[in-house]
N, C-alpha and C positions, 0 to 999 in steps of 0.2 A: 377478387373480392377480399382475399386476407390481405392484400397490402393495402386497401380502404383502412381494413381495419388496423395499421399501424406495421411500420416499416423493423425489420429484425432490428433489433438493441442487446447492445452487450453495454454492463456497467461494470467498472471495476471500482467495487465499494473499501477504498481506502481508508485507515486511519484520519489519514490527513486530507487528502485530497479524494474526492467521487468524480472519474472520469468516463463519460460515455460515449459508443459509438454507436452511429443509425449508418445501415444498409443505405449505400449508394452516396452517402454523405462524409462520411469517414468520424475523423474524433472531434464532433459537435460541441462538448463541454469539459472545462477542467476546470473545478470549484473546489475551494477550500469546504469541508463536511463541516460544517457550521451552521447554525441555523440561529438567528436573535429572535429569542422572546420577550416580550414586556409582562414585567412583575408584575402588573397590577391589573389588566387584563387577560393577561395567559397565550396572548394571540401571537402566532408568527408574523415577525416585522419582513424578516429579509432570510437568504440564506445564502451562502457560499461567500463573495468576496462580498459582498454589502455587508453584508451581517459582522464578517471580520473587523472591517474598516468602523464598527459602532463598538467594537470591544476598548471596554473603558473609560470611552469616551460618554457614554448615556447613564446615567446612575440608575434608571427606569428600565432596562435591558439588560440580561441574564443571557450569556452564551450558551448554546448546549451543543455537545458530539453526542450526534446520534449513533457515532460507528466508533466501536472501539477494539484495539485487539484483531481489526478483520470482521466484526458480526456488528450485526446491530444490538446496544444493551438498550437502546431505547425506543419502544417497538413504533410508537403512533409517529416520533419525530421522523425514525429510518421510513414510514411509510410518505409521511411529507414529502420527504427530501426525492425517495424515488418517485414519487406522484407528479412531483411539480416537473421536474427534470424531463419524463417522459411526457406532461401536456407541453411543458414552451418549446421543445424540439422536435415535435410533431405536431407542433402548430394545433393545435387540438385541445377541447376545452374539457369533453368527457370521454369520445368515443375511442380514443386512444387505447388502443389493448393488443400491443405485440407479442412476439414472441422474445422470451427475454433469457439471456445466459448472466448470468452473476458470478464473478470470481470469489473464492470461498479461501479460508487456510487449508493447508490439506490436514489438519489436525483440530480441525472446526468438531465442538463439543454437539453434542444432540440437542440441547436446548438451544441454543445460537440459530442450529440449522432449521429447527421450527420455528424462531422469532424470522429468520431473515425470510423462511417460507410465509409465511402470512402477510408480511410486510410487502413483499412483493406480489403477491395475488391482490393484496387488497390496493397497491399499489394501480392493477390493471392488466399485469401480465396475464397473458390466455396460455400462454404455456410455460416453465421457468423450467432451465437448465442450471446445475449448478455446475464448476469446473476449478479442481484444486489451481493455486495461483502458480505454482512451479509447472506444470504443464500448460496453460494457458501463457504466461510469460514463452515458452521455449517454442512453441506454434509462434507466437506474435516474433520472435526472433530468427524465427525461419529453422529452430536447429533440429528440426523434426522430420526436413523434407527430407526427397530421395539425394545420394552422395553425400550425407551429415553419417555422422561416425552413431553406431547404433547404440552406445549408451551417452547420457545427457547430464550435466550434474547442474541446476538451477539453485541460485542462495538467492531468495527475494528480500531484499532487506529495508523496512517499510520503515514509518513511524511508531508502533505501537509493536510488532513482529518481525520477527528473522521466521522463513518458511522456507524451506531445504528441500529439496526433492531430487532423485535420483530416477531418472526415466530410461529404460532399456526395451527395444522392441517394440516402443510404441506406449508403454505400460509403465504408471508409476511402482516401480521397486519396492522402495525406502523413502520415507519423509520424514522430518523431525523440526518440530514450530514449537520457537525459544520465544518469551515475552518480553522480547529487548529490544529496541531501533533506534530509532532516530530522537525521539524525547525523552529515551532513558540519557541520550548525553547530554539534551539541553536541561534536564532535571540538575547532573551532577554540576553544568558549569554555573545553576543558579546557586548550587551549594558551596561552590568552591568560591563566590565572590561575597556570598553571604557569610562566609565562615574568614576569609581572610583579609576582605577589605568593607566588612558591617554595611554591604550594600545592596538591598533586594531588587535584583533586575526581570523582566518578565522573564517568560520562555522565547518569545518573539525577539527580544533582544540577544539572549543567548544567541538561539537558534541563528541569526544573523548573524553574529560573531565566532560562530564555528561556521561558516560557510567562508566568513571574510579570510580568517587566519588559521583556520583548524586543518590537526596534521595529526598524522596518526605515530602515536611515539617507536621506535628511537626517529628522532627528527634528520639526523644526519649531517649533511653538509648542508642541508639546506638553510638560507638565510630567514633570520627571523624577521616574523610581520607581524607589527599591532595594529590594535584597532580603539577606539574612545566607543564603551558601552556607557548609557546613563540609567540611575533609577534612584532611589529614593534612601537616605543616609539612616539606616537604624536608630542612632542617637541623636540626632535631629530632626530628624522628619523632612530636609530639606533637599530637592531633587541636585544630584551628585554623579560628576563622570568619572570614572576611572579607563584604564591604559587597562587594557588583556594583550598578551603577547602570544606567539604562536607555543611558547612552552607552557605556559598556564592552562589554555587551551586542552592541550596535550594531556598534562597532565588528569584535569580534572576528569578526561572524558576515558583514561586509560583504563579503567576500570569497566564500563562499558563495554567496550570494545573488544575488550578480553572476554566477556559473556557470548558477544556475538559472533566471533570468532570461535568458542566452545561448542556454541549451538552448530556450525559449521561440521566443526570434527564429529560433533554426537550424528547429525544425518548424514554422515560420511559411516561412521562406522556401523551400520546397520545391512551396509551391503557384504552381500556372497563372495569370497575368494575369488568365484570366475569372475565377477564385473570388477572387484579391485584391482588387479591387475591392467585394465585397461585404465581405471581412472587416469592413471599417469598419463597415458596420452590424450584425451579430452579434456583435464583443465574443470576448472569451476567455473560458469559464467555467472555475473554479479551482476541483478538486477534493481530497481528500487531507489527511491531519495537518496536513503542512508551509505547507497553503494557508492556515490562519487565524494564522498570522503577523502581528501589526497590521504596516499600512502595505505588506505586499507588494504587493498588486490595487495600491494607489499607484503603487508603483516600476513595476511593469511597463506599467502605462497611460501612464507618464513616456516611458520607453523604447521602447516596441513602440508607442504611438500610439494603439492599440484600448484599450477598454473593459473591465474586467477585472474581475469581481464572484465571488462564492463561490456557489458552486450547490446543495452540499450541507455542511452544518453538521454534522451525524455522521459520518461518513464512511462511513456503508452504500450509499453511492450503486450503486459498484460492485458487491456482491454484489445489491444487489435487482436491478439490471438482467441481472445472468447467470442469475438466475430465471425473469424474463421472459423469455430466450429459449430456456430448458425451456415454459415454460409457452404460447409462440406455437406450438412446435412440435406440441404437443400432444400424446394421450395414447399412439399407437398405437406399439405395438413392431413394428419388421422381421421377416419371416420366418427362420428359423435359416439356411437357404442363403444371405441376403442383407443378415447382422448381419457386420460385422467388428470386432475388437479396436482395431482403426488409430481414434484419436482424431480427432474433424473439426477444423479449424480455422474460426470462421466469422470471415468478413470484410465480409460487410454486415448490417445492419439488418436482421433477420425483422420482414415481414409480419405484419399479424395483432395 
């Protein structure tokens, strides 16, 4: 009867991108957290990649992030975005109402945690888990199971958050969520082209341009690579392309870089003498957009001393692990006397 009523869903409510998975389905949706409104009626046109593709393009359409920082700041949008997502992938027009796990920051403030609580009850969930993103991340990359070394060190490194967690025995440790990622360095490279070549380029363009040639400094031996960004000339008004090379790149975004590699050391130093001793043999695993950065795992292995490699390459790590902890819990629903609305928080590792 409860899978009538809607098949288990875990969301992983990103910055940038909201990815979800439905029980027996696997990872159904990966959309940019976008949603276009028109000015002059108020009404949602599109969301995820439609909406993107009208950014700019429409003078009568107004972009909005509903997810910022990891939470929702915009409660009716964030309720849209999860509303619509759980009717078109349960096919389902109203009665849609699973049980739903959400990946949170582990440093998620109490106001955040009541907007994204509302958001998703009013959304439709009949039950809502909540799951810090470093333990959710480390279940989806398997380093939780049996013969994985008993402490964990997770760096989620997002668009909007760096989120650290240190998991031993099952049990988040230490956490520490820094407000740097991924669009603090397309922020700097629209400032370093604006300040050195009088040319205002999007974020989108950035953002492209450190994916094309972006390298994390000292650059080394390795050969440089440009790329032709375009945008619009300050002093003329007239659409203009300039050359970024991989040390411009470098440069602009060094500063960055250096925050989110601090945020690293800061939930690094929050552990007990007995777990630091072992950090040196388990390493940091780097998960998140932000994490395949070339040369980042470099810099931070330079810096922090540990071992620093990428754990998961798509970035589903987190939503499949908030899967699994629907799925350890397994299938049975609470009696009506002993169901509450109050969302859990889980803070260790499910069994199972």
């Amino acid at each position: 009867m409860w899978d009538f009523a809607g098949r288990d869903t875990a969301i992983d409510l990103g910055s940038a991108t909201v990815r979800m998975h439905v029980r027996d389905r696997g990872v159904v949706a990966r959309e940019p957290s976008l949603l276009a409104r028109c000015l002059h009626t108020g009404k949602i046109l599109a969301l995820g990649l439609p909406a993107q593709e009208m950014a700019g393009r429409n003078p009568d359409v107004r972009l909005v992030r509903p997810i910022r920082e990891g939470a929702p700041t915009e409660t009716d949008e964030a309720e849209y975005l999860m509303r619509a997502l759980v009717r078109t992938h349960h096919r389902r027009r109203y009665t849609a109402r699973p049980r739903l796990v959400v990946t949170v920051p582990s440093g998620m403030s109490s106001v955040h945690y009541r907007a994204l609580q509302f958001s998703a009850f009013q959304a439709g969930a009949r039950r809502l888990t909540l799951v810090p993103t470093p333990i959710a991340a480390a279940i989806g990359m398997g380093l939780t199971s049996s013969g994985r070394p008993e402490v964990v060190v997770v760096a989620d490194i997002g668009a909007d958050i760096t989120d650290v967690g240190v998991i031993s025995f099952g049990g988040l440790v230490t956490s520490h969520t820094a407000l740097v990622g991924g669009s603090s360095l397309d922020r700097a490279i629209v400032a370093l082209v604006r300040r050195e070549h009088k040319v205002r380029i999007s974020p989108a363009s950035a953002e492209a341009a450190k994916l094309e040639v972006g390298a994390v400094p000292p650059i080394g031996r390795r050969p440089l690579r440009q790329t032709v960004v375009h945008g619009r000339d300050l002093g003329t008004g007239m659409p203009r392309g300039i050359v970024l090379t991989t040390a411009d790149v470098a440069r602009a975004i060094a500063a960055p870089v250096g925050e989110i590699v601090g945020a690293i050391q800061q939930g690094l130093a929050g552990c007990g003498p007995e777990i630091s001793g072992e950090l040196l043999g388990v390493g940091i695993t780097l998960t998140g957009g932000t994490a395949r950065l070339p040369g980042l795992d470099r810099l931070i292995h330079e810096r922090t001393g540990l071992a620093a490699r990428i754990g998961d390459d798509t970035g589903d790590a987190a939503v499949i692990g908030a899967a699994d902890v629907l799925r350890s819990s397994g299938s049975q629903e609470p009696p009506a006397r002993r169901s509450s609305p109050r969302p859990h928080l889980l803070t260790t590792v499910p069994e199972g």
